[in-house]
One Martini backbone bead per residue (centre of mass of N, CA, C, O) as a GRO file, in nm:
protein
   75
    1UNK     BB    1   1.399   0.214   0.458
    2UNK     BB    2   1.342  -0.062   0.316
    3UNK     BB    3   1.237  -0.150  -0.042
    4UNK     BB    4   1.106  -0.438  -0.232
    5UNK     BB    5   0.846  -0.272  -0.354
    6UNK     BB    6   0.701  -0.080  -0.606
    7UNK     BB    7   0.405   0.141  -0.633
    8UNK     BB    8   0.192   0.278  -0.915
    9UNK     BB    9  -0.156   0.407  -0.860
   10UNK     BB   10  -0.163   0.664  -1.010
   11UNK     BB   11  -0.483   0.695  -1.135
   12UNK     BB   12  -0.623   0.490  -0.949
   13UNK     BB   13  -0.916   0.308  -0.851
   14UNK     BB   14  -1.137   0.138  -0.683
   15UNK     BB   15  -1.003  -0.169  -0.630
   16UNK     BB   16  -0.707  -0.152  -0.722
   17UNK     BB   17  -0.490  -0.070  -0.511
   18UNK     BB   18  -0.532  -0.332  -0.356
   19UNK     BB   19  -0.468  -0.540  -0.588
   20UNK     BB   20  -0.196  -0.457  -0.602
   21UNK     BB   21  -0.108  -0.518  -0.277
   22UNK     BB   22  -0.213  -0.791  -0.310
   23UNK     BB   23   0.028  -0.887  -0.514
   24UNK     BB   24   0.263  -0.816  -0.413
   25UNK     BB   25   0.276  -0.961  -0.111
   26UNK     BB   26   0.296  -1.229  -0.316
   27UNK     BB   27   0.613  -1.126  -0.381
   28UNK     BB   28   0.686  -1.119  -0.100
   29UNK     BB   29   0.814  -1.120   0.208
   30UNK     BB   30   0.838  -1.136   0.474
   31UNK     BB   31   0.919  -0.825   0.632
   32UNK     BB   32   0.853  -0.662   0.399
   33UNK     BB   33   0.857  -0.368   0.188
   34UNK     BB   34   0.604  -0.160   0.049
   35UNK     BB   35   0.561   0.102  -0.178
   36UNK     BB   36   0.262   0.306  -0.245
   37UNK     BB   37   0.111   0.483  -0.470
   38UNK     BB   38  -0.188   0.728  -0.433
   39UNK     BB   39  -0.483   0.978  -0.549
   40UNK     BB   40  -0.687   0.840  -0.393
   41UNK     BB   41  -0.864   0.905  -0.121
   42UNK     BB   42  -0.992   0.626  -0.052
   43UNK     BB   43  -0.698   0.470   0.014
   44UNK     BB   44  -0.664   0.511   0.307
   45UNK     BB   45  -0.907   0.340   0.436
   46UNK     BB   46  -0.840   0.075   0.228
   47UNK     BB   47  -0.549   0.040   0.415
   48UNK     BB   48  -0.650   0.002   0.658
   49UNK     BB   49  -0.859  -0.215   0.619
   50UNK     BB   50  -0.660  -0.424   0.471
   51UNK     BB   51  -0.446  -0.429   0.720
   52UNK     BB   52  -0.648  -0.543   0.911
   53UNK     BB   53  -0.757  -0.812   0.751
   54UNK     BB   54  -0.474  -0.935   0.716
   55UNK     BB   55  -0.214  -0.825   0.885
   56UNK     BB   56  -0.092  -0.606   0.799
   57UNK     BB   57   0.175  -0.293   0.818
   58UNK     BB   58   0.154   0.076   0.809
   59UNK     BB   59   0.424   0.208   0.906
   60UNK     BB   60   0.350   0.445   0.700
   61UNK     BB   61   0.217   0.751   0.632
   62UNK     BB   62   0.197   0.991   0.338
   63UNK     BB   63   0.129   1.340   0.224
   64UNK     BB   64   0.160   1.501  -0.098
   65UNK     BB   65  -0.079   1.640  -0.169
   66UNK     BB   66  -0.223   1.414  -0.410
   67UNK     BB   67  -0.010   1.167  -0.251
   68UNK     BB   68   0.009   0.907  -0.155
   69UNK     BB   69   0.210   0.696   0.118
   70UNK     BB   70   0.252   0.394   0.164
   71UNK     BB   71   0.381   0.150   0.414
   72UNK     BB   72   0.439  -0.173   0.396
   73UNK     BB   73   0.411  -0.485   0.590
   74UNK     BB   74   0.482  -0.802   0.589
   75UNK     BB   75   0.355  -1.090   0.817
   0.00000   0.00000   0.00000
């Protein structure tokens, strides 16, 4: 999978990870993936929602110890 843009989000807390892949997603095109990583364990429910909520899709989701990585894909 291509990756349009990453973002590391390691130690910060809700609502920062969602405003800032709210604000990658505005830097790029329909059809990109960013890749998000995150040690919020509540960043899990808060990108499934704010996914279903935009409509971007979460191509992929997994988790390595303590970080999160989601795999978003622009609407």
């Amino acid at each position: 999978m291509q990756v349009a843009k990453v973002l590391d989000c390691k130690g910060k807390c809700c609502p920062e990870p969602i405003l800032d892949i709210k604000t990658a997603m505005g830097e790029v095109k329909s059809g990109d993936v960013v890749e998000m990583q995150a040690t919020d364990a509540g960043s899990v429910a808060d990108m499934a929602s704010w996914a279903k909520r935009t409509g971007n899709t979460i191509v992929e989701q997994k988790q390595d110890g303590t970080v999160y990585t989601f795999y978003v894909k622009k609407k």
